[in-house]
C-alpha positions in Angstrom: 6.9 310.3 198.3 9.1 313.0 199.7 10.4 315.1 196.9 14.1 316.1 197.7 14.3 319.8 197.9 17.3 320.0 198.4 18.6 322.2 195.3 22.6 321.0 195.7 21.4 317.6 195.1 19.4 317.8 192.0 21.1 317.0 188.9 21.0 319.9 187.3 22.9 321.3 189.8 25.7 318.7 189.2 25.6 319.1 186.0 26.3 322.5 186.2 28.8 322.1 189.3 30.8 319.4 186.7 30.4 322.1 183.6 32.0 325.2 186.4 34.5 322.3 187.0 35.3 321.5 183.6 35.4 325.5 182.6 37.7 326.3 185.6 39.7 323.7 184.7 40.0 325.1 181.0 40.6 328.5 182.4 43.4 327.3 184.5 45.0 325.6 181.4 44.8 328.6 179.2 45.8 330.8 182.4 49.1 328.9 182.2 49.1 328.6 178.1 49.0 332.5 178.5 52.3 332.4 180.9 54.2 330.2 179.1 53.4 332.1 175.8 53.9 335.7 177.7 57.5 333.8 178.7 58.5 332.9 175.5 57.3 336.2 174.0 59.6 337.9 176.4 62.3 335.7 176.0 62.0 336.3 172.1 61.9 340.3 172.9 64.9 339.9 174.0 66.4 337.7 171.9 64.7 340.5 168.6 66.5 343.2 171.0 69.8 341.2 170.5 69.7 340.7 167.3 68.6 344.0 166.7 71.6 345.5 168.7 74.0 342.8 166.4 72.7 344.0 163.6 72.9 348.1 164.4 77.1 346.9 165.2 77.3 344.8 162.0 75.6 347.7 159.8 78.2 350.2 161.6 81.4 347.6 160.9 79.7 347.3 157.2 79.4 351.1 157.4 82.9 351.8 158.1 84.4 349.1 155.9 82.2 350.6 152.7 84.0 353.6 153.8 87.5 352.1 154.0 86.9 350.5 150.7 86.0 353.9 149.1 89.2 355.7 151.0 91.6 352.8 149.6 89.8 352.7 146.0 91.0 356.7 146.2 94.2 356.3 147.3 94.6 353.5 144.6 93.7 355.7 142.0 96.1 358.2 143.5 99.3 356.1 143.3 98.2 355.1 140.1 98.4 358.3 138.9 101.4 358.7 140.7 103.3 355.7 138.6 102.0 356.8 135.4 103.5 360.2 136.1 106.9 358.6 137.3 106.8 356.1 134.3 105.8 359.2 131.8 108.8 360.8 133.3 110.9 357.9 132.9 109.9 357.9 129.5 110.7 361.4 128.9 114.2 360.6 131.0 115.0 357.6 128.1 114.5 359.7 125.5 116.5 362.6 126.8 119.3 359.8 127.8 118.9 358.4 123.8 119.0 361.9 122.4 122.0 362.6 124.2 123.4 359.8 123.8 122.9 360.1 120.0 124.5 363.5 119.9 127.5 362.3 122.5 128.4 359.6 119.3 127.9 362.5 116.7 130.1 364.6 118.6 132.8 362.2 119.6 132.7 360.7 116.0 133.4 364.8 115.2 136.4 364.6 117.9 138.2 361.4 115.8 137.8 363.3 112.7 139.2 366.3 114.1 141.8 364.7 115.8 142.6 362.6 112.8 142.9 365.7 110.8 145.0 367.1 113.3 147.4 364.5 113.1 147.5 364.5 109.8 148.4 368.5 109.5 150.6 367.8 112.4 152.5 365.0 110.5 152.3 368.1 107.3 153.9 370.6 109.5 156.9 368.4 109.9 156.9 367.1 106.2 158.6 370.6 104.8 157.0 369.6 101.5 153.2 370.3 103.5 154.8 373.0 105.8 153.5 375.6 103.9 149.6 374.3 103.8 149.8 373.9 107.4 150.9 376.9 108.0 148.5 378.4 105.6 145.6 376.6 107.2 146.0 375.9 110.6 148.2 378.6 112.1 145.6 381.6 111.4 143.5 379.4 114.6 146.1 379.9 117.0 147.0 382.8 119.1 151.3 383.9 119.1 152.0 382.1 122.0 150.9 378.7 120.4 152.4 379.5 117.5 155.9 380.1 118.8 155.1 376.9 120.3 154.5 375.0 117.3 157.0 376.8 115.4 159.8 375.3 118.5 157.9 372.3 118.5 159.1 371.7 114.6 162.8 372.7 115.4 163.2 369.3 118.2 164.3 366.6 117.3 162.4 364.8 119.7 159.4 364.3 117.6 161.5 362.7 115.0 161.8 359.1 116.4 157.8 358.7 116.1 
């Protein structure tokens, strides 16, 4: 018997020829396992870079409204400020208005006496039996030239008919 020495035909040599087969075949798969993953890890770079741009323009717009909040809470506070001096001063205005008010009714409630008592020393001047108090108590207040006046004023007649 002839032994085959032919060492590509032994089957050791097949069975390492199948397990080079079957490693390649692995090495192939994982080759492309390792593209597909390289793609998706670029497309999810990108994506991170995205989002990561978004988010540095949302923290800016966040930025600037905190900001605008801040400048409006101020200017809040200001025109608050701003009515409570205007209502103060309304305030202050009321009770200026009521105080002189008040002393508008003290004085014209002085005027009707005063013009009350004038009448009645008027209506004395031309009663001759109150002449003389009239005279005695009125006349010293006015100057000659009034009193000429009131002394022509008691010779018409025309205040007779009232």
């Amino acid at each position: 018997a002839r032994r085959n020495t032919n060492p590509l035909s032994s089957p050791e040599y097949k069975t390492l020829q199948a397990d080079i087969y079957e490693r390649n075949k692995e090495l192939e798969m994982l080759k492309s396992a390792h593209v597909r993953v390289k793609k998706q890890l670029s497309e999810k770079a990108g994506e991170l870079d995205h989002c990561q741009k978004r988010l540095d323009v949302i923290e800016e717009e966040v930025y600037n409204l905190r900001k605008r909040v801040e400048d409006l809470k101020k200017e809040l506070t200001a025109r608050e400020d701003e009515v409570d001096m205007r209502n103060n001063q309304i305030r202050k205005l009321q009770r200026t208005a009521d105080e002189l008010t008040e002393h508008n009714d003290t004085l014209q409630t002085q005027l009707n006496t005063l013009e009350s008592r004038l009448r009645q020393r008027t209506d004395a001047m031309y009663d001759p039996t109150e002449r003389r108090l009239f005279e005695y108590n009125l006349l010293p207040m006015f100057n000659p030239a009034q009193r000429r006046q009131l002394a022509n004023m008691s010779d018409d007649d025309d205040f007779d008919d009232e």
